[in-house]
C-alpha positions as CSV (number, residue, x, y, z in Angstrom):
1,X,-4.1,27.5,21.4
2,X,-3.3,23.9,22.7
3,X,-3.9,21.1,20.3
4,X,-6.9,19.4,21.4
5,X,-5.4,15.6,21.4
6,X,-2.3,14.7,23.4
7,X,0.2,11.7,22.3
8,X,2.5,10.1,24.5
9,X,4.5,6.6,23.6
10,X,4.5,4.2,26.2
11,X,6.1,0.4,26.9
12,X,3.9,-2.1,25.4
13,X,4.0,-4.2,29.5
14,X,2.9,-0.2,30.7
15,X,-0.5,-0.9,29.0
16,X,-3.5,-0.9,31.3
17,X,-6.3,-3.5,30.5
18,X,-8.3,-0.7,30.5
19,X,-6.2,0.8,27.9
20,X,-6.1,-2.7,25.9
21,X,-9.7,-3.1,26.0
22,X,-10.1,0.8,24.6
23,X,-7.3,0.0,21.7
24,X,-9.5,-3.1,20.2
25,X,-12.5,-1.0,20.5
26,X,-11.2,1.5,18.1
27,X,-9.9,-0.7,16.1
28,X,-12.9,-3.0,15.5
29,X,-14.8,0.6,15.0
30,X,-12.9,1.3,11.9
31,X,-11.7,-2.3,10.9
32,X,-13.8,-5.1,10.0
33,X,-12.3,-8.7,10.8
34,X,-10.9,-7.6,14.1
35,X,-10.9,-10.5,16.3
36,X,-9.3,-9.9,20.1
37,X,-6.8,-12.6,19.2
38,X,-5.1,-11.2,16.3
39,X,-5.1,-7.5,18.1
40,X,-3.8,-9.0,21.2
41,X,-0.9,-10.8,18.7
42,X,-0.5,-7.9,17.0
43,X,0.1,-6.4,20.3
44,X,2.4,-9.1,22.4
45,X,5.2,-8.9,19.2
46,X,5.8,-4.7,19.7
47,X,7.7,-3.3,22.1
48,X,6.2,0.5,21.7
49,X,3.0,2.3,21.5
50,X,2.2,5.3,20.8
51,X,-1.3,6.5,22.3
52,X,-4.0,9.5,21.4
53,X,-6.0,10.5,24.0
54,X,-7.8,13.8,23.9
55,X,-7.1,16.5,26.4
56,X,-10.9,16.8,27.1
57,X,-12.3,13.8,28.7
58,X,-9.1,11.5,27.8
59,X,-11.0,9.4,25.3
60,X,-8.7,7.4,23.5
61,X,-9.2,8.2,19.6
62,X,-5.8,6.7,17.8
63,X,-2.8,4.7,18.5
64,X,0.3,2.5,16.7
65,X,2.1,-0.6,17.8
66,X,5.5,-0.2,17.4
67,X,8.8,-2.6,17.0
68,X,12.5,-2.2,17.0
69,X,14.5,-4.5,15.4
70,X,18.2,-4.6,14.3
71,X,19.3,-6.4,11.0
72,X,21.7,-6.9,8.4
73,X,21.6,-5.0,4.7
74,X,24.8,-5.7,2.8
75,X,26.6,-6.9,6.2
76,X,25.9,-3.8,7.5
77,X,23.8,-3.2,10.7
78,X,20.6,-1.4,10.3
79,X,18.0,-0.4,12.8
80,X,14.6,-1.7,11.8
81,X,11.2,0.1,13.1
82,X,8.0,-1.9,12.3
83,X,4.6,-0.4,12.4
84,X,1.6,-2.5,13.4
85,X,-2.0,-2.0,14.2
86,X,-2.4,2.1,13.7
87,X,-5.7,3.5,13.7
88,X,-7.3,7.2,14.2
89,X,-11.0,7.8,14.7
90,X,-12.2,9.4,11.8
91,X,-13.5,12.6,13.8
92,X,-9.7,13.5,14.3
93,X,-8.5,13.0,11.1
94,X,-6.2,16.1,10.0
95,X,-4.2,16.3,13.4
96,X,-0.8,15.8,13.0
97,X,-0.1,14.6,16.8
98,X,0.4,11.2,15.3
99,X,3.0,12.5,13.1
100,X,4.7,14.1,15.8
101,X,5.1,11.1,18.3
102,X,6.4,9.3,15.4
103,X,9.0,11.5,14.6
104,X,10.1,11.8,17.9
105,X,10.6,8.2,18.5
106,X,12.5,7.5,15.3
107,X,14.2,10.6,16.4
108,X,15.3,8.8,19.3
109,X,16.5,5.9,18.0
110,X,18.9,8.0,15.5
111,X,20.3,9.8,18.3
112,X,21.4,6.0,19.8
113,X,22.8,5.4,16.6
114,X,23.8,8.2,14.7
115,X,25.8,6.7,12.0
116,X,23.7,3.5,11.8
117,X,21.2,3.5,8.7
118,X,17.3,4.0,9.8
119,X,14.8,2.3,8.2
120,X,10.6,2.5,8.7
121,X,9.3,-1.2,7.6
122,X,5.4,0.0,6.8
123,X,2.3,-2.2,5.9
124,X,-0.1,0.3,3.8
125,X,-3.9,-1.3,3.6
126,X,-5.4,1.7,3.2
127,X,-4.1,4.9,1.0
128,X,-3.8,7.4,4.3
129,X,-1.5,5.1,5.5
130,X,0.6,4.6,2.8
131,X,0.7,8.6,2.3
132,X,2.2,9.1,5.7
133,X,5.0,7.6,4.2
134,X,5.5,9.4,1.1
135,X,4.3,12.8,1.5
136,X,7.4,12.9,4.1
137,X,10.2,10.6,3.5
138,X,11.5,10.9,-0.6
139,X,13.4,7.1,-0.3
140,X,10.5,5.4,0.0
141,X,9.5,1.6,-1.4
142,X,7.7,1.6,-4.0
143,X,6.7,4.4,-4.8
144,X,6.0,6.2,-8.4
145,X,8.8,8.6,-8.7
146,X,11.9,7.0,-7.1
147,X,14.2,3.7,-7.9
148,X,16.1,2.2,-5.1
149,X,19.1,1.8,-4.7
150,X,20.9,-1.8,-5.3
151,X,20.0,-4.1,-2.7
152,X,17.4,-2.2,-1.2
153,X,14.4,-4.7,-2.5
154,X,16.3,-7.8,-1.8
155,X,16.5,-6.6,1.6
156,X,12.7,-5.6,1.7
157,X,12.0,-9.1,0.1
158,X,14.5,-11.3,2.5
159,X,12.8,-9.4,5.2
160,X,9.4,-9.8,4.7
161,X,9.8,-13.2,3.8
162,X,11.5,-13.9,7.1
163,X,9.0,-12.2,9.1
164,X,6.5,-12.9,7.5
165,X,6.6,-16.7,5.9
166,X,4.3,-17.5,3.2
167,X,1.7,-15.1,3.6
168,X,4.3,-12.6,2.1
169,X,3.8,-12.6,-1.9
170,X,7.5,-11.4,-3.3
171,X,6.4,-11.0,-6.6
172,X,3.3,-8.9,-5.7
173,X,5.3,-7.1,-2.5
174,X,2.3,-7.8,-0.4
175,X,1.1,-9.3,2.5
176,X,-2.1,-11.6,2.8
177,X,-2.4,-12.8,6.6
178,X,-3.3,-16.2,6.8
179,X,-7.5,-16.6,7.6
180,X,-9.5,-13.7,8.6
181,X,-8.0,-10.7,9.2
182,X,-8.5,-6.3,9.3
183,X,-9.6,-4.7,6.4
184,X,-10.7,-1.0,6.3
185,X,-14.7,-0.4,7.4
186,X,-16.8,0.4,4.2
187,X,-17.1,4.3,3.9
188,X,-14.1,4.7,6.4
189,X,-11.6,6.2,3.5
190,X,-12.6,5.3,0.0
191,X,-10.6,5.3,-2.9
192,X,-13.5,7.0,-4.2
193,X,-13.1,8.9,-8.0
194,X,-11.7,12.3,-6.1
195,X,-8.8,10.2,-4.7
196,X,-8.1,7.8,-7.2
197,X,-6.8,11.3,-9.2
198,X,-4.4,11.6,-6.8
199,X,-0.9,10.1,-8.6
200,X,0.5,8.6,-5.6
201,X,-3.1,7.1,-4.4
202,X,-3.6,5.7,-7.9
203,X,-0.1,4.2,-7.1
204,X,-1.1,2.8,-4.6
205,X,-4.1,1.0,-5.9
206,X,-2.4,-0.4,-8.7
207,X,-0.3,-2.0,-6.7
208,X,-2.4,-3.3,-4.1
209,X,-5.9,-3.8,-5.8
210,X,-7.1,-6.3,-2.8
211,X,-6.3,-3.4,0.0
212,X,-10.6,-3.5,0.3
213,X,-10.2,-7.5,1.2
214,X,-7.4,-6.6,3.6
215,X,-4.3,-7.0,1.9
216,X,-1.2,-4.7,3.2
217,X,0.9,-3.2,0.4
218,X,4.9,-3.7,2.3
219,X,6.9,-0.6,2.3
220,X,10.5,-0.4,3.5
221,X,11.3,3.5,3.9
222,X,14.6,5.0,4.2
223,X,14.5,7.7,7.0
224,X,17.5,9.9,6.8
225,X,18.5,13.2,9.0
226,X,17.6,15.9,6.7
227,X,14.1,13.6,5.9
228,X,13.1,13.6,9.4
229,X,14.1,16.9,10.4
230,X,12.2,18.0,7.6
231,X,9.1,15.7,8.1
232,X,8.8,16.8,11.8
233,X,9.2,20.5,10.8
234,X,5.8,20.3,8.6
235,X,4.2,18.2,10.9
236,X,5.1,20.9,13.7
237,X,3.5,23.5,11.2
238,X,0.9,21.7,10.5
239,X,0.1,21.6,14.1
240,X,0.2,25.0,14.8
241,X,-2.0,26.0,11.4
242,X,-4.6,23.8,12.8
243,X,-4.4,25.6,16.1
244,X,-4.9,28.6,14.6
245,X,-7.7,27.6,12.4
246,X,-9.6,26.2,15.2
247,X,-8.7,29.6,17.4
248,X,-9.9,32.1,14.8
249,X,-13.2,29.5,14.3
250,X,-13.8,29.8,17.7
251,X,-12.8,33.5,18.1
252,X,-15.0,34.2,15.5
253,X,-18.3,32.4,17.5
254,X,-17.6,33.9,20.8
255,X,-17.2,37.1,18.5
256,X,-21.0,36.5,17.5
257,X,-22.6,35.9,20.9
């Protein structure tokens, strides 16, 4: 059985003002403080997008804004991908077709480089997001059960700074945009008492405690071959267990008619 969304990852100049007009929908739908403006910003400064659409109809129901970037960590060049504005409509929450596209693009961009260190620059204001990150890639900052390696948060910290100016707090490792800006929709994933269990959510409310007023926890993560092969293997799995789920659901009420 076919999953029932489709990605594909597109140039950011490709975009339709259809499509444009569909993204800022979504995201003002699950975002609060979503001003055309700062999407369309958010937008102009990626190069990449990846796009959910579902195969039925062709609504569009998630995307992410995507940058590449090359820098230097200990004189050594490093390819940088930044993700920006990334939302899913609640009513497909659990598909891994997200995971997938991503995976395949930083996939790519090994492949280009092989030998050249990969590195996932992530801003987490809301616990899903910052999951993504964990659940898959072990080296990632900060998180509760690793310690990086020398240099790794002086980079993060010279980074953000650099892209980000003042509204990047070093000592906090967060980022406060300047006036109004996104914050999660109330009731649109809660830390509610179920979740704040969870070790690496409670993580990630301690540090961020403003993510509800909008503030993005930074998070540089280290994406290495066996990671990724690894990370794109359970996403794959994760894929087909859905399928199957949603087969046997269906077999099962076709079965009872």
């Amino acid at each position: 059985m076919m999953s029932p969304l489709r990605g594909s990852t597109v140039r950011r100049e490709a975009l339709t003002e259809a499509q444009r007009g569909q993204m800022l929908a979504l995201m003002q739908r699950c975002y609060s403080g979503v001003s055309p403006e700062r999407f369309a910003e958010d937008l102009e400064a990626k190069q990449y997008v990846i796009l959910l659409h579902t195969r039925r109809g062709g609504e569009l129901v998630g995307f992410s804004t995507l940058r590449v970037a090359e820098e230097l960590a200990a004189g050594q060049q490093v390819q940088v991908v930044y993700s920006g504005d990334t939302v899913i409509h609640p009513d497909w929450w659990g598909h891994k077709v997200l995971q997938v596209c991503f995976g395949r693009f930083v996939l790519s961009r090994k492949l280009r480089h092989p030998l050249r260190p990969l590195h996932w620059l992530l801003l987490s204001a809301g616990f899903k997001t910052y999951l993504l990150a964990v659940n898959y890639f072990p080296r990632t900052m900060p998180r509760r059960d690793w310690t990086p390696p020398p240099g790794r948060a002086e980079f993060l910290h010279a980074l953000a700074a650099r892209w980000f100016g003042a509204q990047y707090d070093v000592a906090r490792g967060t980022l406060r945009f300047q006036g109004a800006h996104y914050r999660v929709r109330d009731g649109v994933a809660p830390i509610d008492r179920a979740a704040a269990t969870h070790p690496d959510i409670a993580f990630f409310a301690e540090r961020n405690p403003r993510h509800g007023e909008g503030e993005e926890l930074v998070c540089l993560v280290e994406i290495r071959w066996g990671d990724l092969f690894l990370a794109l293997g359970r996403s794959v799995a994760g894929q087909l267990r859905g399928w199957a789920r949603r087969g046997l659901r269906h077999a099962g009420v076709r079965a009872g008619t």
